[in-house]
C-alpha positions in Angstrom: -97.2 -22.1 -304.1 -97.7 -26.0 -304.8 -99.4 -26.9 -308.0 -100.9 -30.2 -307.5 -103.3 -32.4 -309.8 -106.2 -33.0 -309.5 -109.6 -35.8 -311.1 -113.3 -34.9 -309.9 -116.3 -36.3 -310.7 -119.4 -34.9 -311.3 -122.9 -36.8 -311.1 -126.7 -35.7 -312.6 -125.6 -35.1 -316.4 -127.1 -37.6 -318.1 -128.1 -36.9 -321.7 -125.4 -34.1 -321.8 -124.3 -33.2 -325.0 -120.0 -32.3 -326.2 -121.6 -28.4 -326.5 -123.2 -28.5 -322.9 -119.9 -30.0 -321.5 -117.9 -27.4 -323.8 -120.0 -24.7 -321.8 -119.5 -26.1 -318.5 -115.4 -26.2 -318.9 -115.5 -23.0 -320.4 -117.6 -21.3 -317.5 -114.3 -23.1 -315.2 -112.1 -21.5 -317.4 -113.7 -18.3 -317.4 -112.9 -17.6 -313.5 -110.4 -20.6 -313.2 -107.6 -18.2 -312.6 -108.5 -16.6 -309.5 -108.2 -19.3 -307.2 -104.7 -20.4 -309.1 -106.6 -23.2 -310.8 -106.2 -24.4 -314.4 -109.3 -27.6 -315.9 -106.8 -29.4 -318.3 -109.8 -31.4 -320.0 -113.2 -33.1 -319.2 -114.5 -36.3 -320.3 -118.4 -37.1 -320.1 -120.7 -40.6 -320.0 -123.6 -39.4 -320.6 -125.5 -43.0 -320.0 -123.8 -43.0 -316.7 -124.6 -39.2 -316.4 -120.5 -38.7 -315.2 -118.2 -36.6 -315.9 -114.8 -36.5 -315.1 -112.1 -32.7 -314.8 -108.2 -33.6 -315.0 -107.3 -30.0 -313.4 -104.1 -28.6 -311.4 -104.3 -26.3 -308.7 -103.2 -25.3 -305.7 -105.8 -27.8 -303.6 -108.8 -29.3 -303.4 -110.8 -26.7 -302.1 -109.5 -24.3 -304.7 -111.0 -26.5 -307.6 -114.2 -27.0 -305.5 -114.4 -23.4 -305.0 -114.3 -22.7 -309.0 -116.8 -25.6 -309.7 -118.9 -24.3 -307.3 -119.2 -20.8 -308.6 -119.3 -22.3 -312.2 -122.5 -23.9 -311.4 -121.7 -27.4 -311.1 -120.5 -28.6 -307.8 -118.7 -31.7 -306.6 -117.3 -32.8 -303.2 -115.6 -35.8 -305.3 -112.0 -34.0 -305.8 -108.9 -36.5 -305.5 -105.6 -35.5 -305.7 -103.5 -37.7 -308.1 -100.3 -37.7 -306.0 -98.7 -40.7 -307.8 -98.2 -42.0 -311.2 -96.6 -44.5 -313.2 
């Protein structure tokens, strides 16, 4: 199976604090693994109320899957299919 990688975006947490994101990649990380997922790291503006996943996986729907059932869905998956 493919591993690909992934960057979503996540809107609505402004004012979040480091220990709410902490909680919200470690519920990812908690089930990540069933749908062949892994959330490398997650970066939050809380003025802007984004937050951004750097995650591989197997496609798009398999990360929207886990953030779904982690609480904290997002439509806003791109696939980062070329770097420099």
């Amino acid at each position: 199976m493919a591993t690909n990688r992934y960057m979503d975006v996540h809107d609505g947490f402004v004012g979040v604090t480091k220990e709410q994101l902490a909680e919200a990649h470690a519920a990812d990380l908690a089930i990540e693994g069933e749908e062949g997922v892994h959330f490398e790291q997650a970066w939050l503006d809380p003025e802007s109320g984004k937050v951004f996943c750097l995650s591989t996986g197997p496609s798009k729907e398999a990360v929207m899957r886990i953030h779904e059932r982690a609480g904290h869905p997002t439509a806003e998956v791109y696939e980062l299919s070329i770097e420099v």
